[in-house]
Biopython code that builds the backbone (N, CA, C, O; Angstrom):
import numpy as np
from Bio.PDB.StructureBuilder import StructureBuilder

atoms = [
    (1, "UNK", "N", (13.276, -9.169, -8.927)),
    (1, "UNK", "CA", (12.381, -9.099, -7.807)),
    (1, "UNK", "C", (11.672, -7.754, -7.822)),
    (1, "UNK", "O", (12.259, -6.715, -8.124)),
    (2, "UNK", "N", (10.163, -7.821, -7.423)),
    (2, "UNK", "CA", (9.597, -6.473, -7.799)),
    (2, "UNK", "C", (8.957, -6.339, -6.581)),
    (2, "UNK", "O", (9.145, -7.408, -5.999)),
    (3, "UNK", "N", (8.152, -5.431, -5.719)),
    (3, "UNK", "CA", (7.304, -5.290, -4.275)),
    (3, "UNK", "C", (5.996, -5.166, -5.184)),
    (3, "UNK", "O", (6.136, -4.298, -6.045)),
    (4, "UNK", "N", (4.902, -5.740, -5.208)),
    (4, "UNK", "CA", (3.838, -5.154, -5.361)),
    (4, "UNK", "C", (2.560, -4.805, -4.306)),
    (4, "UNK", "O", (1.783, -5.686, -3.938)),
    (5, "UNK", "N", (2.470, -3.607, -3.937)),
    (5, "UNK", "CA", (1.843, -2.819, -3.012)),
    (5, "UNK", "C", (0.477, -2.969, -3.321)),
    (5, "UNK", "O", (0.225, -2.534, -4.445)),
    (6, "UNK", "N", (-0.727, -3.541, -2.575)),
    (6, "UNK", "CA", (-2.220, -3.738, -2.929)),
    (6, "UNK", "C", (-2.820, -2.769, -2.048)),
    (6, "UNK", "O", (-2.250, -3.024, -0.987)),
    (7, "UNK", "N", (-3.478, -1.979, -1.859)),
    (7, "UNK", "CA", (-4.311, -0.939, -1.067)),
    (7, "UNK", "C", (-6.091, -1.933, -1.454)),
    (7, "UNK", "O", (-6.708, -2.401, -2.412)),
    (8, "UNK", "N", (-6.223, -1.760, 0.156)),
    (8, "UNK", "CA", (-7.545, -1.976, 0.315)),
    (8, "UNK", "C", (-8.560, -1.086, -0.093)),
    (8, "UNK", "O", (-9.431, -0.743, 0.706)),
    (9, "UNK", "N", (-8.531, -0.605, -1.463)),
    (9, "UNK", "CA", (-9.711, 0.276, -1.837)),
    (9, "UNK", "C", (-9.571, -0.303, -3.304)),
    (9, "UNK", "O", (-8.451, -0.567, -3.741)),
    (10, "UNK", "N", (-10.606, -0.481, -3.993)),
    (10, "UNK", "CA", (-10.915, -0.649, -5.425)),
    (10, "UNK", "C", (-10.889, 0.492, -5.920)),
    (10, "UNK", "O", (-11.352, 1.463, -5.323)),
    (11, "UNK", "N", (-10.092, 0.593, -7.635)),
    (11, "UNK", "CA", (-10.096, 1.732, -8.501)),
    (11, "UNK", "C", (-11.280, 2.498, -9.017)),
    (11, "UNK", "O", (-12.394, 2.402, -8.502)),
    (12, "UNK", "N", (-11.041, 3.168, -9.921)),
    (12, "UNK", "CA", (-12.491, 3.990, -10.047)),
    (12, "UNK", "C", (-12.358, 5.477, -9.402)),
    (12, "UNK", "O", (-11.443, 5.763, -8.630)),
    (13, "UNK", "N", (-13.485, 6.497, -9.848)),
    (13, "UNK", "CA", (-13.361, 7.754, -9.496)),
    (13, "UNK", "C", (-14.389, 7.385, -7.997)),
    (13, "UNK", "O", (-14.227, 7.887, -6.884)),
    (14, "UNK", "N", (-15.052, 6.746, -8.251)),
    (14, "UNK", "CA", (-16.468, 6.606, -7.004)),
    (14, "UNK", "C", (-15.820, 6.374, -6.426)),
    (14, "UNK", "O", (-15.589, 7.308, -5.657)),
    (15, "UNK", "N", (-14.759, 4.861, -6.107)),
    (15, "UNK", "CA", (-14.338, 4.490, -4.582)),
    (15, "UNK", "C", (-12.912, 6.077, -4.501)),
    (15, "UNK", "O", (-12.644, 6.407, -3.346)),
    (16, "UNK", "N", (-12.271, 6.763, -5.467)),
    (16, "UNK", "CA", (-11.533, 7.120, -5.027)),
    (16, "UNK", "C", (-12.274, 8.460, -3.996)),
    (16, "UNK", "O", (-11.731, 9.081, -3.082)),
    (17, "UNK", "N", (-13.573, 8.590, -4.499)),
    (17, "UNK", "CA", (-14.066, 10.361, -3.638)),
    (17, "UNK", "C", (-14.706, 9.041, -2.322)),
    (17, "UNK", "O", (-14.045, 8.973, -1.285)),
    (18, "UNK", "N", (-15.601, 8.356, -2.429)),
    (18, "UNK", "CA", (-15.613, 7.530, -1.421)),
    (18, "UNK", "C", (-14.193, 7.417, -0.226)),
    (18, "UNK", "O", (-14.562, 7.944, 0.824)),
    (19, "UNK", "N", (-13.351, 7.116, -0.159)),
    (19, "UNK", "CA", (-12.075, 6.975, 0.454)),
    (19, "UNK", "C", (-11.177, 8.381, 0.885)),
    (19, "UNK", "O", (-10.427, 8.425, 1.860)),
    (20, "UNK", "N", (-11.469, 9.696, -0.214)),
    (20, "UNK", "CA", (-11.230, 11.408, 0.440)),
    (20, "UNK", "C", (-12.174, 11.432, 1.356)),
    (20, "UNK", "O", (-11.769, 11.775, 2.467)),
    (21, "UNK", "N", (-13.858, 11.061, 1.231)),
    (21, "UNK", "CA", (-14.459, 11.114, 2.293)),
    (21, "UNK", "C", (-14.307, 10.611, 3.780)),
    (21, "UNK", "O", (-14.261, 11.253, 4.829)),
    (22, "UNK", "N", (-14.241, 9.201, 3.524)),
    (22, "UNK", "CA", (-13.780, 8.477, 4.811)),
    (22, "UNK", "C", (-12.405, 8.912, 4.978)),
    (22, "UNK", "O", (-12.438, 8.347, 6.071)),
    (23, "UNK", "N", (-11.537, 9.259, 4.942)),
    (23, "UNK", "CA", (-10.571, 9.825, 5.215)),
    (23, "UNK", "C", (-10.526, 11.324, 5.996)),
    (23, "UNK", "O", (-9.826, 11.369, 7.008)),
    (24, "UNK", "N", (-11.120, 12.355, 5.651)),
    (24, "UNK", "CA", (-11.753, 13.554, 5.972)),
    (24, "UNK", "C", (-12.355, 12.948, 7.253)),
    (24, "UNK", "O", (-11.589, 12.941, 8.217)),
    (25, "UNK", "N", (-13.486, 12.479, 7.427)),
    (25, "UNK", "CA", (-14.875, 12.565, 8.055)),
    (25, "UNK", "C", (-14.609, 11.106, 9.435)),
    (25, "UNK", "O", (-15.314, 10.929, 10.428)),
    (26, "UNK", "N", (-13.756, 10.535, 9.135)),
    (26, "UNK", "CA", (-13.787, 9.596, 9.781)),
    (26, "UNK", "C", (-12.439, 8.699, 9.808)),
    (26, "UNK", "O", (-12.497, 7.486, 10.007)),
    (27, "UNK", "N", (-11.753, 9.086, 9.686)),
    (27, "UNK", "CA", (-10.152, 8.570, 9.459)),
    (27, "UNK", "C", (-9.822, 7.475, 10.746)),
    (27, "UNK", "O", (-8.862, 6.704, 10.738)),
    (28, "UNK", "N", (-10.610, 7.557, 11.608)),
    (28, "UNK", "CA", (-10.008, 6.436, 12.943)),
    (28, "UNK", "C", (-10.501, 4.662, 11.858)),
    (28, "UNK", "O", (-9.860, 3.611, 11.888)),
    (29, "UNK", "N", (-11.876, 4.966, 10.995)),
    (29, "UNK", "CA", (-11.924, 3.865, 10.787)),
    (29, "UNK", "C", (-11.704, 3.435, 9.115)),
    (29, "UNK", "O", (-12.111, 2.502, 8.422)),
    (30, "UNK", "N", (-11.100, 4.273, 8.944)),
    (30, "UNK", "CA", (-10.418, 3.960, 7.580)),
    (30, "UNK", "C", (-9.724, 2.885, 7.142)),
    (30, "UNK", "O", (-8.629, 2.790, 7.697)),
    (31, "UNK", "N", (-10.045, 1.734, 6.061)),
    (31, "UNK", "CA", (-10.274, 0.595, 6.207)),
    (31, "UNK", "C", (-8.669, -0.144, 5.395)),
    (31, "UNK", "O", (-8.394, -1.341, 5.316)),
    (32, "UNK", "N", (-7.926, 0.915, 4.941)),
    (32, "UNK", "CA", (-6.558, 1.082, 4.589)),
    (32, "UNK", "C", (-5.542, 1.259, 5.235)),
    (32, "UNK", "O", (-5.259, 2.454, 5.156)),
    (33, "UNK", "N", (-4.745, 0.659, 5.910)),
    (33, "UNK", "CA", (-3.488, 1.225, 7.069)),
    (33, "UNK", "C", (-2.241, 1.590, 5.766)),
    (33, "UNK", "O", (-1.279, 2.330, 5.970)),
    (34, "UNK", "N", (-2.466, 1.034, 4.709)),
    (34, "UNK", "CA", (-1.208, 1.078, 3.581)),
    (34, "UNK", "C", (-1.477, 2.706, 2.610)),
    (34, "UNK", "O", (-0.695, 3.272, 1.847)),
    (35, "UNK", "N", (-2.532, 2.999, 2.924)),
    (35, "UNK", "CA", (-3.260, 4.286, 2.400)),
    (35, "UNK", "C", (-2.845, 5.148, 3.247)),
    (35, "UNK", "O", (-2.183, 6.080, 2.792)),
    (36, "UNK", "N", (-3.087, 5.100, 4.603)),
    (36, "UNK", "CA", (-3.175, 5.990, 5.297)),
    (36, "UNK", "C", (-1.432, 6.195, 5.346)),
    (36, "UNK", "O", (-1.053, 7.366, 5.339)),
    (37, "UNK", "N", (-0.495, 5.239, 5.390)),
    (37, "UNK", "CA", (0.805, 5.024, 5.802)),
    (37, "UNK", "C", (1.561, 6.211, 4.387)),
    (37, "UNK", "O", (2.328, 7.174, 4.388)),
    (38, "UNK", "N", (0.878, 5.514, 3.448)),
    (38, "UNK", "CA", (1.959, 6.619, 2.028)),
    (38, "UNK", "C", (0.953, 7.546, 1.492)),
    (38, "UNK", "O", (0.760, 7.615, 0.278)),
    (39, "UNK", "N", (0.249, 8.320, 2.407)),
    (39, "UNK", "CA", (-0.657, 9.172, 1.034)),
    (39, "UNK", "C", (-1.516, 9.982, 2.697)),
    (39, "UNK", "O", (-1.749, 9.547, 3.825)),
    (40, "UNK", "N", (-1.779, 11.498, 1.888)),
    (40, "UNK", "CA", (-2.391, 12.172, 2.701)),
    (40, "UNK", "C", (-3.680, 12.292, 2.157)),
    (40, "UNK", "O", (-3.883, 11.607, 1.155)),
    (41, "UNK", "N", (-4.792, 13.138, 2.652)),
    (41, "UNK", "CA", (-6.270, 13.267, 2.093)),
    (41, "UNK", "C", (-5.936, 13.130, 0.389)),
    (41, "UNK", "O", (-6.085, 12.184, -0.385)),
    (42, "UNK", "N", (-5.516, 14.262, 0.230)),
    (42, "UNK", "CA", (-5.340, 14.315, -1.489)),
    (42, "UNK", "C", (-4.434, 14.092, -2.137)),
    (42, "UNK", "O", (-4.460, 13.943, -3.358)),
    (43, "UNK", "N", (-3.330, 14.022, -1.317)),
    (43, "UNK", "CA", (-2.279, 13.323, -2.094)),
    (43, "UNK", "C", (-1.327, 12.518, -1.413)),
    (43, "UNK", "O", (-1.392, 12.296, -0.204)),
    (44, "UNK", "N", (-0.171, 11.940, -2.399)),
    (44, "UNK", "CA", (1.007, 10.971, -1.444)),
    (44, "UNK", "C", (2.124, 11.985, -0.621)),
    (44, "UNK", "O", (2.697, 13.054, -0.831)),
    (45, "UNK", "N", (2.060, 11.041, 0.351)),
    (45, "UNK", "CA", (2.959, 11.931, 1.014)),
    (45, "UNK", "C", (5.074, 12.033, 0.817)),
    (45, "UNK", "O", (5.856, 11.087, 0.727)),
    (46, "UNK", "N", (5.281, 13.054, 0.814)),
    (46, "UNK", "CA", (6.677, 13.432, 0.265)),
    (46, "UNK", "C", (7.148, 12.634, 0.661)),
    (46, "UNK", "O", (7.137, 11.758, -0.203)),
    (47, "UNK", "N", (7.791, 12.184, 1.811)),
    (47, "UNK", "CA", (8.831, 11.452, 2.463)),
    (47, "UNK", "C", (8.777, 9.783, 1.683)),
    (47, "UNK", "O", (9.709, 8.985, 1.588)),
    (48, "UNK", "N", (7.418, 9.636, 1.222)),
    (48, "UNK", "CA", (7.194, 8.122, 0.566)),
    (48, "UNK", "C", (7.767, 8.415, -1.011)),
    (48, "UNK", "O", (8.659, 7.875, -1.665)),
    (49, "UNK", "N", (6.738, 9.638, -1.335)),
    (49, "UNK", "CA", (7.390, 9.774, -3.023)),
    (49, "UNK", "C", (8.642, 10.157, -3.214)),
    (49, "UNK", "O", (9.117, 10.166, -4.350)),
    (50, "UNK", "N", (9.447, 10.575, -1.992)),
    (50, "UNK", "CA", (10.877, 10.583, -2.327)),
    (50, "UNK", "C", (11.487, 9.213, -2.053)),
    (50, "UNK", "O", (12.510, 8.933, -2.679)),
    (51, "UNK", "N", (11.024, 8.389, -1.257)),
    (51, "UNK", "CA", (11.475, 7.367, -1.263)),
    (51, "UNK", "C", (11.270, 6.497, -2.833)),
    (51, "UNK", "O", (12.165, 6.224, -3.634)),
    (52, "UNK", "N", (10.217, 6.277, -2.911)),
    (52, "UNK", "CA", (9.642, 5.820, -4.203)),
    (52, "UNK", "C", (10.698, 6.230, -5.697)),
    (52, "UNK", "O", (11.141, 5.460, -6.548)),
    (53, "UNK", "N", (10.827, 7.485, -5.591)),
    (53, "UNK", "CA", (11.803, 7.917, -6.944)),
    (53, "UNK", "C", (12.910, 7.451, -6.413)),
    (53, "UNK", "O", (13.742, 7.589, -7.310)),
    (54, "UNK", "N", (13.281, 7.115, -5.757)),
    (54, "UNK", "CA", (14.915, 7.234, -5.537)),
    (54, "UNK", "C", (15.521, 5.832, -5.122)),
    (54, "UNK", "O", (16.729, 5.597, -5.146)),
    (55, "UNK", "N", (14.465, 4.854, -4.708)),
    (55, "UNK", "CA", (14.967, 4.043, -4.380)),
    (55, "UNK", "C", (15.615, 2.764, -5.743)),
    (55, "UNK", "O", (15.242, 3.228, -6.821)),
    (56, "UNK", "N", (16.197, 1.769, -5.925)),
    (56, "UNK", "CA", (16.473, 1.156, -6.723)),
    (56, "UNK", "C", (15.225, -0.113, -6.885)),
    (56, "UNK", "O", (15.366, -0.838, -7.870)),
    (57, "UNK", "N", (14.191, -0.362, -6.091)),
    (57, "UNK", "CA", (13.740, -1.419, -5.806)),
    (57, "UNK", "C", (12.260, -1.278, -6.148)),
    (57, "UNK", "O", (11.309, -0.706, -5.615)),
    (58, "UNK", "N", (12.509, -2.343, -7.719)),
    (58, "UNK", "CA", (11.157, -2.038, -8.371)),
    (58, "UNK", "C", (9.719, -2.537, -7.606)),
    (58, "UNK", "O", (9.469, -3.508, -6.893)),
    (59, "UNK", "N", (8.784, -1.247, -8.166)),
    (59, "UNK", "CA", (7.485, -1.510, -7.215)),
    (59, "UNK", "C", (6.297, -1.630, -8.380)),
    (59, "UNK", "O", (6.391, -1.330, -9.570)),
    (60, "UNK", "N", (5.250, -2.118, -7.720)),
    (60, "UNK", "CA", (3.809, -1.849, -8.537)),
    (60, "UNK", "C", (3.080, -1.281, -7.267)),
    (60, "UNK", "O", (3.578, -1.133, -6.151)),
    (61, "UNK", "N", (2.050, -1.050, -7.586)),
    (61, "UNK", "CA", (0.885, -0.598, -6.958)),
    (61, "UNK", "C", (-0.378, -0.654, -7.549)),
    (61, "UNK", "O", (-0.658, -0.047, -8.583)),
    (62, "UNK", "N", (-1.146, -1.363, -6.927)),
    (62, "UNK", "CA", (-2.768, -1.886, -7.416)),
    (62, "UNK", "C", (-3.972, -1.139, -6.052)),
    (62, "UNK", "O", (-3.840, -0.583, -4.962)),
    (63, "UNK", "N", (-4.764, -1.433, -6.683)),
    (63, "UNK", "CA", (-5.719, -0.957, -5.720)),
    (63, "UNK", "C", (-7.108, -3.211, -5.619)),
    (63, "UNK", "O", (-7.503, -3.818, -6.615)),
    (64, "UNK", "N", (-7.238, -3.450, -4.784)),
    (64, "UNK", "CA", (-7.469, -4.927, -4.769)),
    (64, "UNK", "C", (-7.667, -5.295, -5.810)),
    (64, "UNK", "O", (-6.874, -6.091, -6.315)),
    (65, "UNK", "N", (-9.367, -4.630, -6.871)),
    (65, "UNK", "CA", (-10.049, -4.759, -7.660)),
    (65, "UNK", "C", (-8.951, -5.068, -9.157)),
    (65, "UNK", "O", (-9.357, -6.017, -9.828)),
    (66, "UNK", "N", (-7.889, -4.500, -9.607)),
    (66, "UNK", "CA", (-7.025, -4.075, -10.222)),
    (66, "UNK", "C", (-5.747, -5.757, -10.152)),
    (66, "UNK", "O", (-5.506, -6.460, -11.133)),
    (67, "UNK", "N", (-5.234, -5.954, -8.888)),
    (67, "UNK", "CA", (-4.552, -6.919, -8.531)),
    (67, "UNK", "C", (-5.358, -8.383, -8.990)),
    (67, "UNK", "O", (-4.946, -9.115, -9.890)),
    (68, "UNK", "N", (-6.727, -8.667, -8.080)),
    (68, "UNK", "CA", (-7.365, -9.336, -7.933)),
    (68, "UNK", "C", (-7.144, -10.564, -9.881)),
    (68, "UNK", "O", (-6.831, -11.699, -10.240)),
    (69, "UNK", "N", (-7.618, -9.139, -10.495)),
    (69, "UNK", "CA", (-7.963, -9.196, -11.939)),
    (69, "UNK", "C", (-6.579, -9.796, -12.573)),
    (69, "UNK", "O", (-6.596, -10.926, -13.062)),
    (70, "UNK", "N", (-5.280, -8.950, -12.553)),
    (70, "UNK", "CA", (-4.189, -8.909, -13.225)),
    (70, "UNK", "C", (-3.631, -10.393, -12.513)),
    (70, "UNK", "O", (-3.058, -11.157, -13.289)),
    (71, "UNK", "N", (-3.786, -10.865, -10.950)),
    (71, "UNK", "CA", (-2.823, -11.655, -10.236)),
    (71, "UNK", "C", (-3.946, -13.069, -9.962)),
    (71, "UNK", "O", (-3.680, -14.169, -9.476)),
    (72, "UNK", "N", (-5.094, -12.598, -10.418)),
    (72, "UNK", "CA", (-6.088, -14.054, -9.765)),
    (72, "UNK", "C", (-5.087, -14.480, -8.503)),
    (72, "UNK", "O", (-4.098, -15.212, -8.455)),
    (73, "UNK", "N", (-5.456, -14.067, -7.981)),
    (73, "UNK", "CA", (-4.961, -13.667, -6.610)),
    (73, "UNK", "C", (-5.790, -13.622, -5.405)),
    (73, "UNK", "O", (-6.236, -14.690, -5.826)),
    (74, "UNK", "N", (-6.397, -13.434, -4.372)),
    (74, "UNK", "CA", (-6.728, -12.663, -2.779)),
    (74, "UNK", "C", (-6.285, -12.952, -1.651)),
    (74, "UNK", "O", (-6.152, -14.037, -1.086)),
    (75, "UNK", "N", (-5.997, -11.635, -1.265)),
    (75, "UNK", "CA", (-5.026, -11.619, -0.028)),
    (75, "UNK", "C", (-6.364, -11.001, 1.182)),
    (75, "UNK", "O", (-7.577, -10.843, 1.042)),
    (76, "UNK", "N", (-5.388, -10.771, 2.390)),
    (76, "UNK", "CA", (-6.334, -9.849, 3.754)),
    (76, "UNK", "C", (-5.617, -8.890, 3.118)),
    (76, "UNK", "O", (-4.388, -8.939, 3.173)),
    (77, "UNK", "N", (-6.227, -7.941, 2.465)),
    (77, "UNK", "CA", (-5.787, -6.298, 2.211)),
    (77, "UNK", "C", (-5.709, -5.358, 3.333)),
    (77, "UNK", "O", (-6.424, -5.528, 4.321)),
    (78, "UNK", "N", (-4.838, -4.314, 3.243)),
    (78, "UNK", "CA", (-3.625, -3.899, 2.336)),
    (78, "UNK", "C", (-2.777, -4.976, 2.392)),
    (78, "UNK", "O", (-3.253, -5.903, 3.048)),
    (79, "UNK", "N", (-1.721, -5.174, 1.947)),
    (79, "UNK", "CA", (-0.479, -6.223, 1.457)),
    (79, "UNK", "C", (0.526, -5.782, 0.994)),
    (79, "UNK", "O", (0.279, -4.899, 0.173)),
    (80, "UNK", "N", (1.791, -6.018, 1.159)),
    (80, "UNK", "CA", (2.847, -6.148, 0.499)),
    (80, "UNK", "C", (3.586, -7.064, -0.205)),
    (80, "UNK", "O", (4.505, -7.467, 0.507)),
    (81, "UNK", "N", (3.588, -7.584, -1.326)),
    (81, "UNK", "CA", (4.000, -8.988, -1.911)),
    (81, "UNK", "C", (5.142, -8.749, -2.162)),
    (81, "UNK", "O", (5.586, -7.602, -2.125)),
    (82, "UNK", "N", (5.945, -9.928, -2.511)),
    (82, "UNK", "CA", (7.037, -10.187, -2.674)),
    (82, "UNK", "C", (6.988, -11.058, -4.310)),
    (82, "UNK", "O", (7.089, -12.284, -4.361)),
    (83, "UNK", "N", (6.830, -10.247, -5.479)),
    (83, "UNK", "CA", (7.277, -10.804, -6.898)),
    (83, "UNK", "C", (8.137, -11.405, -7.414)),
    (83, "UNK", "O", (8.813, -10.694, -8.158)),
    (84, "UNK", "N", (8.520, -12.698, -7.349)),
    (84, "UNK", "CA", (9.920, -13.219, -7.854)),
    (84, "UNK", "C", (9.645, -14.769, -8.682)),
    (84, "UNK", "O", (10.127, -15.834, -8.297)),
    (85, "UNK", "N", (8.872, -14.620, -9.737)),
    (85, "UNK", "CA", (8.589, -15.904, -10.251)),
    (85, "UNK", "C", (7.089, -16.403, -9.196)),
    (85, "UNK", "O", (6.295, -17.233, -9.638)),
    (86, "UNK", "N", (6.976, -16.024, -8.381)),
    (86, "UNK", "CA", (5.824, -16.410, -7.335)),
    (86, "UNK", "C", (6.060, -14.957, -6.374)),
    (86, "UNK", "O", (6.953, -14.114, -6.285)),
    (87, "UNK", "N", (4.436, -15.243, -5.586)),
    (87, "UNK", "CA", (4.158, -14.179, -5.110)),
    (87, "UNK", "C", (4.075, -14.820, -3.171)),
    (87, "UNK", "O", (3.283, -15.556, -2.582)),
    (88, "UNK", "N", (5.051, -14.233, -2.833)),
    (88, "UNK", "CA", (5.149, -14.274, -1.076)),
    (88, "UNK", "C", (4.957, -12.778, -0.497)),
    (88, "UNK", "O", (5.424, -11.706, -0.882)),
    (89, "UNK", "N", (3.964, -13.156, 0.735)),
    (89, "UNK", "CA", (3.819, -12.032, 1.867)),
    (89, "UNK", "C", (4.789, -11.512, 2.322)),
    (89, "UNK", "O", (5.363, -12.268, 3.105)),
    (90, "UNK", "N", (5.476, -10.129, 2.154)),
    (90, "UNK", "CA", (6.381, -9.733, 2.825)),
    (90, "UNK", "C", (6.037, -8.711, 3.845)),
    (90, "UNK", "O", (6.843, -8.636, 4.773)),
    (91, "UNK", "N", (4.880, -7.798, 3.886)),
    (91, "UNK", "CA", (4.067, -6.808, 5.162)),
    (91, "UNK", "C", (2.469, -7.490, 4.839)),
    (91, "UNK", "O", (1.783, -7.173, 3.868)),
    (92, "UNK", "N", (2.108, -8.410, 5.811)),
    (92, "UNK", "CA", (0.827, -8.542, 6.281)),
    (92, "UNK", "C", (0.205, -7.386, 6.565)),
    (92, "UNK", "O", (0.841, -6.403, 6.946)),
    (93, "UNK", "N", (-1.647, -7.380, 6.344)),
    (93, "UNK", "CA", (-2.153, -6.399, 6.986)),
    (93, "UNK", "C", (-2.028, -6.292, 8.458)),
    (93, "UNK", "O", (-2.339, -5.178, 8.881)),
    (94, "UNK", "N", (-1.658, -7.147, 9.344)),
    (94, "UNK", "CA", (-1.318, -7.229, 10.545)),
    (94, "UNK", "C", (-0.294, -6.154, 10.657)),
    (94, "UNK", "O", (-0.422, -5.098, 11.277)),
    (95, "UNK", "N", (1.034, -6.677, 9.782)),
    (95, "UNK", "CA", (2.337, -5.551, 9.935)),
    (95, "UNK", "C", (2.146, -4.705, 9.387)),
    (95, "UNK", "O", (3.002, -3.914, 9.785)),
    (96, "UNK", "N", (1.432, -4.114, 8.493)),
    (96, "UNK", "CA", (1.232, -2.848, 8.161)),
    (96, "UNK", "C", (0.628, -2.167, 8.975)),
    (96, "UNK", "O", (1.139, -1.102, 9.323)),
    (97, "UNK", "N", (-1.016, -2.701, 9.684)),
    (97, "UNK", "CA", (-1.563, -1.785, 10.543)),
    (97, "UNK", "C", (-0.391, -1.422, 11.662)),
    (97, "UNK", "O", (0.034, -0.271, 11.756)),
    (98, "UNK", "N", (0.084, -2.480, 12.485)),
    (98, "UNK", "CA", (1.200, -2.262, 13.721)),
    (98, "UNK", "C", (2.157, -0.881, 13.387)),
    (98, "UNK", "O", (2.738, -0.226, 14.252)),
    (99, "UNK", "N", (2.177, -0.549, 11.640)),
    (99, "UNK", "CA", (3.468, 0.747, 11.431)),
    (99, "UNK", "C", (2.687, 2.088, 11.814)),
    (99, "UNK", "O", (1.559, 2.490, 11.527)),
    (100, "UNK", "N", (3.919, 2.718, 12.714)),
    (100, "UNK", "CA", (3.305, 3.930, 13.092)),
    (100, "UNK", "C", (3.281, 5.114, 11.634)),
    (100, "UNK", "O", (2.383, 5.886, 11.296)),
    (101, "UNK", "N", (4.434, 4.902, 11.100)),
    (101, "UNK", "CA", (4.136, 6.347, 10.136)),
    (101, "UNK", "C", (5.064, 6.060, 8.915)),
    (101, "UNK", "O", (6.004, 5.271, 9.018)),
    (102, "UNK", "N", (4.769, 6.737, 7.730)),
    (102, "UNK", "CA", (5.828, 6.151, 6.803)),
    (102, "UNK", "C", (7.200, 6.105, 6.697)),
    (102, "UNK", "O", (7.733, 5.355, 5.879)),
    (103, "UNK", "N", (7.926, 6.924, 7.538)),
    (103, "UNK", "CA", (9.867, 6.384, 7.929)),
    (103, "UNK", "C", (9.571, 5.463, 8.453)),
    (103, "UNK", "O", (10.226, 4.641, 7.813)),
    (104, "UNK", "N", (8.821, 4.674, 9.498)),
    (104, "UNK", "CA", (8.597, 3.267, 9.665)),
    (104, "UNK", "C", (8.479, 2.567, 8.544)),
    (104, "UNK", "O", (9.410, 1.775, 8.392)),
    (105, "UNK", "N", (7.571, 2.565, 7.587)),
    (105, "UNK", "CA", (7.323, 1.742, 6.292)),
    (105, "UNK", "C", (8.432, 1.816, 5.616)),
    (105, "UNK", "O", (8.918, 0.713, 5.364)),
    (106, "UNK", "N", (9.036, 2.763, 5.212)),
    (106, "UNK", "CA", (10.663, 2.996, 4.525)),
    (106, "UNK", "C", (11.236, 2.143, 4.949)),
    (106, "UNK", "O", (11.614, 1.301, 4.134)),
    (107, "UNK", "N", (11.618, 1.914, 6.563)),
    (107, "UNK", "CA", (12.874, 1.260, 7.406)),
    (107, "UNK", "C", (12.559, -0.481, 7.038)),
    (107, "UNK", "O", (13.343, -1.405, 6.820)),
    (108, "UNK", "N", (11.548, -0.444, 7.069)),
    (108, "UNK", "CA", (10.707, -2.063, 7.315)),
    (108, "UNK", "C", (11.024, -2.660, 5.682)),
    (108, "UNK", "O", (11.644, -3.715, 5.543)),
    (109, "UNK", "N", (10.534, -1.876, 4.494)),
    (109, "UNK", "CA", (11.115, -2.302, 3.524)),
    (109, "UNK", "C", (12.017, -2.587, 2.957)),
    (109, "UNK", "O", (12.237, -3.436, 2.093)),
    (110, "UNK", "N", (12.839, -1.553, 3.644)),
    (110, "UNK", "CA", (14.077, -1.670, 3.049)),
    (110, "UNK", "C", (14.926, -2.473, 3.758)),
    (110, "UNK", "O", (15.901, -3.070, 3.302)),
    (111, "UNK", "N", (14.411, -2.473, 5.229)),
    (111, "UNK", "CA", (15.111, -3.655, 5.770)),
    (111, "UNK", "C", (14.965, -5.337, 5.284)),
    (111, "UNK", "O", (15.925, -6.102, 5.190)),
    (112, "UNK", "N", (13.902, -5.603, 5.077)),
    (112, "UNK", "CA", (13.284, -6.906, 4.686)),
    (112, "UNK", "C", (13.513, -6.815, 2.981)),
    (112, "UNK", "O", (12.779, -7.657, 2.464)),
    (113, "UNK", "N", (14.251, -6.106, 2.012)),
    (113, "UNK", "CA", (14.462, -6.732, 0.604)),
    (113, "UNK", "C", (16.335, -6.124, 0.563)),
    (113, "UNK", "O", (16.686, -6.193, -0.615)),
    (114, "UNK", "N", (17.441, -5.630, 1.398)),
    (114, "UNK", "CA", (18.085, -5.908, 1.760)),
    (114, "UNK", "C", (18.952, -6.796, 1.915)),
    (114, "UNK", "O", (19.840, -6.652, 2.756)),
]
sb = StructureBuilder()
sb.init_structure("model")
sb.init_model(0)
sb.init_chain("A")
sb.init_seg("    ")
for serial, (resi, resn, name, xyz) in enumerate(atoms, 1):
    if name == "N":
        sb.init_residue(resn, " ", resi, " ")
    sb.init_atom(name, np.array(xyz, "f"), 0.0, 1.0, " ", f" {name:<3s}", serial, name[0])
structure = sb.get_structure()
């Protein structure tokens, strides 16, 4: 069983300075709640990348454009899937936006693959 994590931003250097911008300049409407949840302006945030190294519970991470391609796939982005021979919703963009901060996202994951 693997989590694969989709962020509502497409890869690339353009969307990535695109997304430091909106992030900087306008962060109420930043179009990522899964971005905003594990990652600061310029980088990820500690409490996630320590989670991330340490935990036992294999992950991917795509950005849509990236998923879309590899999973012929589309979801309502951001997403959390559930990899196991088939791919199930395990954090809707619904439940992701609802998380206040990433020890929320920690608790929620780890509660739900548990």
């Amino acid at each position: 069983m693997k989590l694969v994590f989709v962020y509502n931003a497409d890869s690339g250097p353009v969307s990535g300075l695109f997304d430091i911008g909106h992030k900087l300049f306008s962060p109420e409407t930043y179009q990522c709640g899964l971005c905003s949840l594990t990652h600061d302006t310029f980088s990820e945030k500690e409490a996630w990348k320590e989670f991330r190294e340490k935990t036992d519970i294999e992950m991917e991470f795509l950005h849509r454009d990236e998923f879309e391609k590899k999973y012929e796939a589309s979801y309502d982005y951001p997403v959390v899937l559930r990899s196991n021979g088939h791919l199930d919703i395990l954090l809707s963009k619904k439940d992701i936006d609802a998380i206040e901060d990433v020890r929320e996202l920690i608790e929620k994951i780890t509660s739900l693959v548990t």
